[in-house]
C-alpha positions, 0 to 999 in steps of 0.5 A: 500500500502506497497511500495514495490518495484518489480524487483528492479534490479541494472543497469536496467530499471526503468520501469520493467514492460516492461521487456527486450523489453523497452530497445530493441524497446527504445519506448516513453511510460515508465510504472510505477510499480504496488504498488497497494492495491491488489497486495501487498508483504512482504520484501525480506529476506537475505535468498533469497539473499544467496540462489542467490549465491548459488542454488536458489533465489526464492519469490514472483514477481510482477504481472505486469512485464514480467520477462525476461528470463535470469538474470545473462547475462552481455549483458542484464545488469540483475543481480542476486538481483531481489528482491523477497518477502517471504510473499504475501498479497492480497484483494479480494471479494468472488467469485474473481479470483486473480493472483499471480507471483512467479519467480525462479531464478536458479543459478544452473540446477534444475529439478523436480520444483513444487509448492504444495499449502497449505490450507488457513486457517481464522485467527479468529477461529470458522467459520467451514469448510467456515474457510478454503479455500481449497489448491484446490482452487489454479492453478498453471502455468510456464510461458513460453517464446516465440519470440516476436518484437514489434510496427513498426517505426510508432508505429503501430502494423500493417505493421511490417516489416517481413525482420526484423523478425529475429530481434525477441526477448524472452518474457515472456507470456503462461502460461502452466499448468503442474506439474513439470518443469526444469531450467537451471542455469543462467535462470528465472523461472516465475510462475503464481498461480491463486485463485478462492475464493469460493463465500460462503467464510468466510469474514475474513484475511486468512493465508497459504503457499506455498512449492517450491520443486526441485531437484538440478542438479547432485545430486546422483540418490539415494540421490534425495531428493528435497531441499524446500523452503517455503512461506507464503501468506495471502488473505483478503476476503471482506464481498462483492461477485462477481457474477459468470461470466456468470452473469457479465455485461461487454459486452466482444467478443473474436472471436473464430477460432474453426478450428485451435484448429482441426489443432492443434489436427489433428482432423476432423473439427466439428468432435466428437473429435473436439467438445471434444478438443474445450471445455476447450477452450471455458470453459475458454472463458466462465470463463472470462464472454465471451457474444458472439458466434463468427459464420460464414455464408460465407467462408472466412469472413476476407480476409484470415487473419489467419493462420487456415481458417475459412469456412462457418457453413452454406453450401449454394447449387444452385438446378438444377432448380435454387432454393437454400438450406441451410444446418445449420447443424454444424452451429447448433452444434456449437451455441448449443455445445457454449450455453450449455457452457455458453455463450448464450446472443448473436450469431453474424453471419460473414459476408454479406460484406467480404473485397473481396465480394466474396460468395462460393457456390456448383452448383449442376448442374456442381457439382462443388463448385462456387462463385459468386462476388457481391458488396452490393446493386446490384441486382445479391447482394440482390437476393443472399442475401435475399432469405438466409435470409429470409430461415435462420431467419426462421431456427433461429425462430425454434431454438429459436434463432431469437432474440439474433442473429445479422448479423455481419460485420467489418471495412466496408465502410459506404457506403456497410454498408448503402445499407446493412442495406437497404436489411435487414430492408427490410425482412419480419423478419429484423435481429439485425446488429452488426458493429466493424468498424468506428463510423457513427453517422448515423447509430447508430439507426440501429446497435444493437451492436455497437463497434468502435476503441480506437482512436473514441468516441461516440457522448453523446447524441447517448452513451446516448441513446444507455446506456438507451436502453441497447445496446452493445456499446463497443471498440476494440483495434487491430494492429493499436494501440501500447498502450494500447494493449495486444500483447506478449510484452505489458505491462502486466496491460495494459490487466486489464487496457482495461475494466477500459477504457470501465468504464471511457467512460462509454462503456458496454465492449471490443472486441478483434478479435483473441481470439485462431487464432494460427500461426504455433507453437504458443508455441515458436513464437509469431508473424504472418505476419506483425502483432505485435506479439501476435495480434493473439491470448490470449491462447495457446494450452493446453490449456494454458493461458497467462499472458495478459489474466490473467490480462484483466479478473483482469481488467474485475472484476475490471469493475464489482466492480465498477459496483456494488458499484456505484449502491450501493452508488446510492442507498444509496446517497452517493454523496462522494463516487460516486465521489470519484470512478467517479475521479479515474475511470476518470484518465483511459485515453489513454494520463494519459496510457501513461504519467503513465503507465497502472501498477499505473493506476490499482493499483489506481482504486484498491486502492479506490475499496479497501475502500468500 
């Protein structure tokens, strides 16, 4: 830790991290800046400072702070001496995937800015082609701004109050990856670098740089030549390697809305060209070790809570003669078109209670589409739902399936729950039950996937059981919590904060309900109803990643870390050391989240991931 202090400016909130949000919301929690071992700068030079007053301040920021939009406005108090670094310095293992923050800052309009990696080259000669981490290996995003709000007056996420939308602010949150941008004078320009190690890198320190280039508004057409600035960074690579993501443990479940990704691109839902547009999508779902497929059995499954519906994969139709088929066809193309991506260890099926049990159907006998309106454990309820099943857990034994799918449900009463677990334990072939709801001590020995709310904890004995026996036991967070959250506005290390809560509770991972559930124009708003902005989705079109997503997979590889060194220092009996990781894993608590901040949490976790 080099004690370098990120977004310093004069004037201004302690707690940059939080960017321009903290002051407008005057929320209770303050967050501490990340100084933390893997996210480490060099000093700012008086170059950075001259270029200020004159065209260009441009270095490395921090990862965790949202940088705001303008930074030379009297009415915001943020000034021109941002302190930014030339040199950037970073620990990683081989196969990691690390984030960096470059902001900058336009004292006058530019145009045509790029950034063009260098190769990184290992210090100490001799190593051949695995000496070099090649220039390809890094991406490149300008972060982009979006409106926002923030918690509601009871510091929940849920219920804001849409009189008050105009009342919205800028973030800053996607990342849009392309080659050049523009930026007017008076504005910040963030932008996010990812390195993917290469998992046969060289251990080693490794040493290269980086050229800024852009255009100064005005200049004489044909004297454009670009301006340059140049920076340096330097990674070390440990000797240890992070297994690729599909073969991460966290147990993560980002829901999936594959009809507002056809609704974005104007195509027919589960057409060719729907399937083609989904992919880099559900690549980089898969890119963050994604374990489950989010699928539906019924039309509307959540009460119409997204912009984009979501319809039924499985067309259900009543014969003449009052038997009932099953069409699976494009529930099939889309758990295939997921697995041959990647993500193949669990299929989770929406829902056999639904908020308005309500359950849509074609009649062919009207030739109209019906539907029927039946609370679980009537008989109307179980006749409708047992012959389905059965019909379906045969499909699924064809497909090879069977046994990594659940029938899934969320935030149902117990008492629904307990008379739908008494159908299916009742079938020839009862399905696994997968629940993101309240915690029911009694009925944990029936929920195979088990995920409950920030705000609940399991029983140690049934968290004991469940860990022995393998099974997904897990949390979500939602609208309902303002910390720790990735809303656009969230402190951005709260994202990585998430998973190291799963470690301290001794959780197998994290579910989140809106992976891609897009409003309207999600590139320039944010928000959606009376939800806190953000609550919605992760990426955004493009595709495009977001700042909040960078940071929860940094957290997701931070879990496997300490995965993998608990289990040699098991093996090796290091008591000292397991202890030393158990203290700081420890401190991840929602109360030390909000005495300290999610920024200096992190860093400190990393710091002691650092030593082995």
């Amino acid at each position: 830790m080099n004690g370098t202090t990120y977004g310093k400016r004069n004037g201004s909130s302690r707690y940059p991290e939080f960017g321009g949000w903290l002051r407008k919301m005057r929320s209770p929690f303050l967050g501490v800046v990340c100084g933390g071992i893997l996210f480490m700068a060099g000093s700012a030079s008086a170059q950075n400072q001259k270029q200020a007053d004159n065209t260009l301040n441009i270095g490395f920021g921090s990862p965790d702070i949202r940088y705001e939009e303008t930074w030379n406005n009297a009415k915001t108090g943020q000034s021109a001496n941002i302190n930014l670094a030339d040199t950037y310095t970073v620990n990683a293992w081989k196969g990691e995937r690390v984030g960096m923050q470059l902001l900058v800052q336009a004292g006058k309009e530019i145009s045509d800015l790029q950034v063009l990696p260098g190769d990184l080259r290992l210090t100490n000669t001799g190593t051949g082609n695995k000496g070099v981490i090649s220039a390809s290996a890094i991406k490149t995003g300008f972060v982009r701004y979006v409106l926002s709000n923030g918690v509601g007056k009871s510091g929940s996420g849920c219920g804001i109050d849409t009189a008050t939308q105009h009342l919205a602010f800028i973030v800053a949150d996607g990342i849009e990856y392309k080659k050049r941008t523009s930026v007017k004078a008076g504005k910040n320009q963030p932008i996010w670098l990812t390195l993917q190690v290469p998992a046969d890198a060289a251990p080693g320190k490794y040493k290269g740089q980086l050229e800024v280039s852009y255009v100064v508004a005005g200049t004489d057409d044909k004297k454009r030549v670009p301006e340059k600035k140049t920076l340096s960074y330097k990674v070390t690579v440990n000797k240890r390697t992070l297994p690729a993501p599909a073969a991460w443990k966290f147990h993560l479940d980002l829901w999936q809305y594959p009809e507002s990704i056809a609704r974005w691109y104007h195509v027919k839902p589960w057409s060719e060209e729907h399937f083609a547009k989904m992919k880099p999508y559900m690549k980089m779902l898969a890119d963050a070790g994604q374990k489950v497929i989010t699928t539906s059995i019924i039309n509307d499954p959540w009460n119409g809570q997204t912009y984009d519906p979501y319809t039924s994969m499985v067309q259900w139709t009543k014969k003449k003669d009052g038997t009932w088929t099953y069409d699976y066809s494009i529930f099939d193309k889309w758990v295939s078109y997921m697995i041959a991506l990647g993500i193949s260890q669990q299929i989770n099926c929406y829902s056999m209670v639904p908020w308005h049990n309500t359950f849509a159907y074609f009649d062919e006998a009207s030739g109209k589409d019906k539907a029927l309106v039946a609370k679980p454990g009537t008989a109307e309820y179980n006749k409708f739902w047992k012959g389905m099943l059965i019909d379906f857990a045969k499909h699924l034994k064809k497909k090879g399936w069977f046994n990594i799918t659940t029938i899934a449900m969320d935030e149902r009463p117990l008492e629904s729950m307990e008379k739908v677990i008494q159908l299916i334990k009742g079938l020839p072939d009862p399905f696994k039950i997968s629940l993101a709801g309240g915690y029911h001590p009694s009925l944990d020995k029936d929920i195979y996937d088990y995920c409950i709310p920030t705000r609940e904890k399991f029983d140690g004995d049934v968290l004991s059981r469940r860990k022995k026996a393998h099974l997904p036991t897990t949390y979500y967070t939602c609208c309902t919590e303002d910390h720790p959250n990735t809303f656009s506005f969230s402190p951005p290390a709260e994202a990585a904060f998430i998973p190291l809560l799963a470690a301290s509770r001794n959780l197998s991972g994290y579910l989140r309900w809106a992976y891609n559930a897009w409003p309207s124009t999600p590139w320039t708003d944010s928000r959606f109803g009376s939800w806190s902005s953000g609550d919605t989705y992760f990426v955004y079109p493009g595709p495009g990643s977001s700042i909040r997503y960078e940071q929860l997979i940094r957290g997701i590889q931070d879990f496997e870390k300490i995965r993998l060194i608990r289990a040699k220092l098991k093996a090796d009996n290091d008591q000292v050391g397991l202890q030393k990781i158990s203290q700081v894993v420890g401190d991840c608590t929602v109360t030390s989240l909000r005495e300290q901040g999610a920024s200096k949490l992190v860093s400190a976790v990393e710091s002691v991931i650092a030593e082995f």
